[in-house]
C-alpha positions in Angstrom: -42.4 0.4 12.2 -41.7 -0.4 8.6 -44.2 2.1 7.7 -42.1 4.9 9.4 -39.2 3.8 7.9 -40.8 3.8 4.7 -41.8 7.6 5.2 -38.7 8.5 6.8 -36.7 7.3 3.4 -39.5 9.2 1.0 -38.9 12.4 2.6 -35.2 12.2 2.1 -33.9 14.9 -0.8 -32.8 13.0 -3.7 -29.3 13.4 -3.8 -29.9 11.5 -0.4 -31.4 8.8 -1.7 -29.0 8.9 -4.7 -25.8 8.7 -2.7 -27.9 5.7 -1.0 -28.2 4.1 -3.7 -24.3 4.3 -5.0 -23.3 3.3 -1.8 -25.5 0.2 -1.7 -23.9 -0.5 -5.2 -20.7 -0.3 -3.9 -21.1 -2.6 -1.0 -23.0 -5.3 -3.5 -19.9 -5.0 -5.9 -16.9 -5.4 -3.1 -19.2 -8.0 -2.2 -19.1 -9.7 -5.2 -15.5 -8.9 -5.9 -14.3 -11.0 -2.4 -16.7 -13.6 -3.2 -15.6 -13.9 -6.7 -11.3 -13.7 -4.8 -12.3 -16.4 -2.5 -13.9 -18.7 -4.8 -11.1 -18.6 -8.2 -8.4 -18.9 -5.6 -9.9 -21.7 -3.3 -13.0 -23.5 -4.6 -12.6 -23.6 -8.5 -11.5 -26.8 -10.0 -9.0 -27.0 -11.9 -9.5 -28.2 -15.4 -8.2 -31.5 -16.7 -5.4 -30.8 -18.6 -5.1 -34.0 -20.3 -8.4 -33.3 -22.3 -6.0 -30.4 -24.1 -3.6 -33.1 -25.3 -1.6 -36.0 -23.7 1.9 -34.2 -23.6 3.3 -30.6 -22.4 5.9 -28.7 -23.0 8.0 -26.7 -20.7 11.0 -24.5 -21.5 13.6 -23.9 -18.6 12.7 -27.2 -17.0 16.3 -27.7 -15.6 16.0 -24.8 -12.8 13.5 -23.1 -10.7 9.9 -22.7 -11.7 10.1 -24.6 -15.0 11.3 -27.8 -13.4 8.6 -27.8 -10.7 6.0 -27.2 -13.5 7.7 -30.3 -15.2 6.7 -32.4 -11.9 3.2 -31.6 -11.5 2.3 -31.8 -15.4 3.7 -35.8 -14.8 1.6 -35.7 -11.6 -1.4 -35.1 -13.6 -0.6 -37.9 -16.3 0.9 -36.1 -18.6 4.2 -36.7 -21.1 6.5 -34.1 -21.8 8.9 -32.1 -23.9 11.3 -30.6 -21.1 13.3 -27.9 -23.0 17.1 -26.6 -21.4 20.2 -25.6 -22.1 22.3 -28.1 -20.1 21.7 -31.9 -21.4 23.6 -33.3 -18.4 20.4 -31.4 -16.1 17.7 -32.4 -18.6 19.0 -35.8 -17.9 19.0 -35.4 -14.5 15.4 -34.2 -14.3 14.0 -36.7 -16.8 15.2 -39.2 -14.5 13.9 -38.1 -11.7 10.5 -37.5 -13.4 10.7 -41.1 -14.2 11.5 -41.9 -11.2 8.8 -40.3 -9.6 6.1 -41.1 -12.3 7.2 -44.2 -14.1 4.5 -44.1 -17.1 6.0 -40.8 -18.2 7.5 -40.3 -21.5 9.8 -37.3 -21.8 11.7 -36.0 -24.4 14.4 -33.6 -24.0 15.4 -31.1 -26.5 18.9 -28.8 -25.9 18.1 -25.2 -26.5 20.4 -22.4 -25.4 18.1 -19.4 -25.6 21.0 -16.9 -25.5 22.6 -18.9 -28.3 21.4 -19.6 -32.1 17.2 -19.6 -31.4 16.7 -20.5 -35.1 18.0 -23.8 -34.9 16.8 -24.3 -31.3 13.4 -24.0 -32.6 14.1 -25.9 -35.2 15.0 -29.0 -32.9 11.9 -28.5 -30.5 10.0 -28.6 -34.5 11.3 -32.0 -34.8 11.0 -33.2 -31.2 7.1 -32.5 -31.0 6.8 -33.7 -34.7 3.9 -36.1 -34.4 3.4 -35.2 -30.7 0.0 -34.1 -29.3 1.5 -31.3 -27.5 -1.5 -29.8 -25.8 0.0 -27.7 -22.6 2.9 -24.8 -23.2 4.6 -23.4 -20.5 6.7 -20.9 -21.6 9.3 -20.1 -18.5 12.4 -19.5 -20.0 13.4 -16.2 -18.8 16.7 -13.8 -17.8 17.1 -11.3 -15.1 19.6 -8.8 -14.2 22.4 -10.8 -11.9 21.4 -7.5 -9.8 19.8 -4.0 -9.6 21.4 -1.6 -12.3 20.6 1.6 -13.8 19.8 1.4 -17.6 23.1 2.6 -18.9 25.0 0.4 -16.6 23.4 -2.8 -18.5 26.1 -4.1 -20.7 25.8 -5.4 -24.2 25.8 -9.3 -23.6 22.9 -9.0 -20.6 20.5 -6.2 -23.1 20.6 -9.0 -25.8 20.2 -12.0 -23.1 16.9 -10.1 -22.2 15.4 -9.4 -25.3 16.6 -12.4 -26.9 15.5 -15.0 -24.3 12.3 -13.1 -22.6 10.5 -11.7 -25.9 12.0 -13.6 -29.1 12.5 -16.8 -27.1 9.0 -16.8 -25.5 7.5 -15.7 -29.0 9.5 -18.6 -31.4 8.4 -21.4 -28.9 5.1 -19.9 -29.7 4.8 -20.3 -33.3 6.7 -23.8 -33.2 3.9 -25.1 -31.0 0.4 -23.4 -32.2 -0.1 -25.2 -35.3 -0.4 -28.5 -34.0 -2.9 -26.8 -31.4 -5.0 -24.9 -34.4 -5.1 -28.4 -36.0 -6.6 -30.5 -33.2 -8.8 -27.1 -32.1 -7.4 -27.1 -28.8 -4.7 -26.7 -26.4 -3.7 -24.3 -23.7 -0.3 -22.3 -23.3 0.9 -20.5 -20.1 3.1 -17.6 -20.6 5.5 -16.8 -17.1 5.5 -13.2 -17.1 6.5 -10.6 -13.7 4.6 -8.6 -11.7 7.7 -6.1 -12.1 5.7 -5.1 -15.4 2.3 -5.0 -14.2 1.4 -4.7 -10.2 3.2 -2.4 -9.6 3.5 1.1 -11.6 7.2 0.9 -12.2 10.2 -1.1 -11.6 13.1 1.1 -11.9 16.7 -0.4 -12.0 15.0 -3.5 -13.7 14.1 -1.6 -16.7 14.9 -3.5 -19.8 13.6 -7.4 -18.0 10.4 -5.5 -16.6 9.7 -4.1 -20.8 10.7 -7.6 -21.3 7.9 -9.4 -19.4 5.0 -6.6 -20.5 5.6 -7.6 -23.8 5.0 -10.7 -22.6 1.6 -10.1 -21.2 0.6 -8.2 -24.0 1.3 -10.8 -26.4 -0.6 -13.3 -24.4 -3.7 -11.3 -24.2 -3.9 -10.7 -27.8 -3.5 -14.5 -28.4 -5.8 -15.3 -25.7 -8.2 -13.2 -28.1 -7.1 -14.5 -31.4 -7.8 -18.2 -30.7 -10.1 -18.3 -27.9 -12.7 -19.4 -30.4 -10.4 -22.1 -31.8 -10.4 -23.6 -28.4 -7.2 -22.3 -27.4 -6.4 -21.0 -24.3 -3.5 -18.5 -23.5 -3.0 -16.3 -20.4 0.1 -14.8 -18.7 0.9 -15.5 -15.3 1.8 -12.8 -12.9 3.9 -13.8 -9.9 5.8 -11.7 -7.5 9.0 -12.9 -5.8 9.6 -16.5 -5.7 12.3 -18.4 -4.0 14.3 -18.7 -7.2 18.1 -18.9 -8.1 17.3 -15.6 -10.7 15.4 -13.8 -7.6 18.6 -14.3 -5.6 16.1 -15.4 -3.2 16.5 -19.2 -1.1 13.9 -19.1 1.5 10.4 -19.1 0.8 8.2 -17.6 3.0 4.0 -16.4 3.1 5.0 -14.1 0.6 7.3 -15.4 -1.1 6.5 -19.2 -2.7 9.0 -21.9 -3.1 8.5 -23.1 -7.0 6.7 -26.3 -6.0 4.4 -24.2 -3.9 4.3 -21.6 -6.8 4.0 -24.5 -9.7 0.9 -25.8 -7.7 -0.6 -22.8 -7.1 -0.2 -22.0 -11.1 -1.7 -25.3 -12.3 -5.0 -25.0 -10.7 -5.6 -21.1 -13.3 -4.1 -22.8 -16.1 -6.9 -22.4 -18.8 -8.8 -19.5 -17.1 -8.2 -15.7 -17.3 -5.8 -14.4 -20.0 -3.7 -12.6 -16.8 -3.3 -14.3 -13.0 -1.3 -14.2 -10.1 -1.9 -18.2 -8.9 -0.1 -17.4 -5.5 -2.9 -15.8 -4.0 -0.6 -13.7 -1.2 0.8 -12.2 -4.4 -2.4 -10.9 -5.2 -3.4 -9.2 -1.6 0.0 -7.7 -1.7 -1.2 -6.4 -5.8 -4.3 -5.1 -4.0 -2.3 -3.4 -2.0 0.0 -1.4 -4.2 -3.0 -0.2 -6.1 -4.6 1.3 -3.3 -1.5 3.4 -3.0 -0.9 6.8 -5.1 2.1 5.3 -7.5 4.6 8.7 -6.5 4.7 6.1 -3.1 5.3 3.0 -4.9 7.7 4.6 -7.0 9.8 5.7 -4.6 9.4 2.6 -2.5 10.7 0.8 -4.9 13.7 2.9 -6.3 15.3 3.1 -2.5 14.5 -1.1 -2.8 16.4 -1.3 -6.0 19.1 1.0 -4.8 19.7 -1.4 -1.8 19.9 -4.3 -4.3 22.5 -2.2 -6.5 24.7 -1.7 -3.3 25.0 -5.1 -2.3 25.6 -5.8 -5.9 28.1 -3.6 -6.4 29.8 -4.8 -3.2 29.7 -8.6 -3.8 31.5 -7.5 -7.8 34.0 -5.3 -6.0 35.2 -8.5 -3.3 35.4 -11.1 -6.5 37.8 -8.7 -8.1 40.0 -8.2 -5.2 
């Protein structure tokens, strides 16, 4: 029987056996692509933070994402410099950290992004001044209070975005990475948007979704720059969470609370220089590649447009 078989395959043409071959190839890789899926999302181990440095910092720890991040860095033992705007809600969340996690030292630096960044910096500087600050989680970030078309975006809220999302994220940056060039390692988390990179456009989001692929780019080519000094930097990717600046307050499969997000994100910090830790976010990225982007595109526009409306209608009853 395997003899026939054997025959039967050598008198095939060979663009027969050719075409086998590819698709054999193509099977082994998908293969290897979903084994590859299941295992970073669900069997890898996360890596010890700690050994990077005993303290983190996290900017935008008041709200949202940041403050969840702030917990479960103190879960894992570590101290930190949370970084806000409002001191009466850095208070508040140090002392619920402490509360929490009692061996936790925090420190608490006022920054308002929008504000003068120079001497923001300048106060995280001094804050982490003798501090082994060896995790970064840059989430400090600004969207549009709603969907808008690019001239529609006013003065105050195009210098909010570019001021907070690229220079803020970039500032924090340089304060931090000399300590981590010095001790040879550390690891820094950049919190970027899927609105610049799954999917092909985000129209009516313009200016944030520039914003946040600056973002990733600038984390890939640090990611690059001091890999070999044992520094590791990577952008995450998420999709809608259920945050105060997504306008969103249920969380759903799709759609993470921060604490599910910020443990989800934990577990890839110090892996790939670009992730998306919630890993229904990336099915949904699989999916809007396998699309033509003319489908996307449009998708999305008639999404945005919705968004605008209700916008537009919540601004017109305030005036009235």
């Amino acid at each position: 029987m395997e003899l026939c078989f054997m025959d039967h395959i050598k008198s095939q043409p060979l663009w027969f056996l050719l075409l086998m071959g590819l698709g054999s190839l193509s099977v082994l890789k998908c293969s290897l692509v979903v084994l590859m899926w299941v295992y970073v999302n669900f069997l890898r181990p996360p890596k010890n933070l700690k050994k990077y440095g005993s303290w983190a910092l996290v900017t935008g720890a008041t709200d949202g994402i940041g403050k969840s991040f702030a917990f479960q860095l103190a879960r894992k033992g570590l101290n930190l410099v949370i970084v806000g705007r409002n001191p009466d809600k850095l208070k508040e969340v140090s002392e619920s950290i402490r509360g929490k996690y009692g061996q936790t030292q925090i420190k608490t630096v006022v920054v308002d992004f929008s504000g003068d960044l120079s001497e923001g910096v300048e106060r995280i500087r001094e804050a982490i001044d003798g501090v082994e600050v060896g995790v970064l989680v840059n989430n400090v970030g600004v969207s549009y209070p709603y969907a808008r078309f690019f001239h529609e975006v006013d003065e105050k809220l195009l210098s909010d975005l570019i001021k907070i999302n690229v220079e803020g994220t970039t500032k924090v940056t340089q304060a931090v990475l000399p300590g981590m060039i010095k001790r040879k390692k550390g690891a820094i988390a950049n919190i970027g948007s899927g609105a610049a990179i799954v999917i092909p456009s985000d129209p009516l989001y313009a200016v944030y979704a520039a914003s946040k692929a600056y973002v990733d780019q600038f984390s890939r080519c640090l990611y690059v720059e001091y890999k070999k000094s044992g520094i590791d930097v990577q952008c995450q990717v998420p999709l809608y969470v259920a945050t105060k600046m997504a306008s969103i307050r249920r969380s759903s499969f799709f759609v993470p609370s921060t604490d599910g997000y910020a443990r989800a994100a934990m577990r890839w910090i110090g892996y790939e220089p670009r992730c998306t830790p919630h890993w229904p976010h990336s099915l949904l990225w699989g999916l809007a590649h396998l699309l033509p982007e003319s489908v996307v595109d449009a998708w999305r526009l008639r999404f945005c447009l919705a968004i605008r409306k209700k916008g537009q209608l919540k601004d017109s009853r305030k005036k009235e």
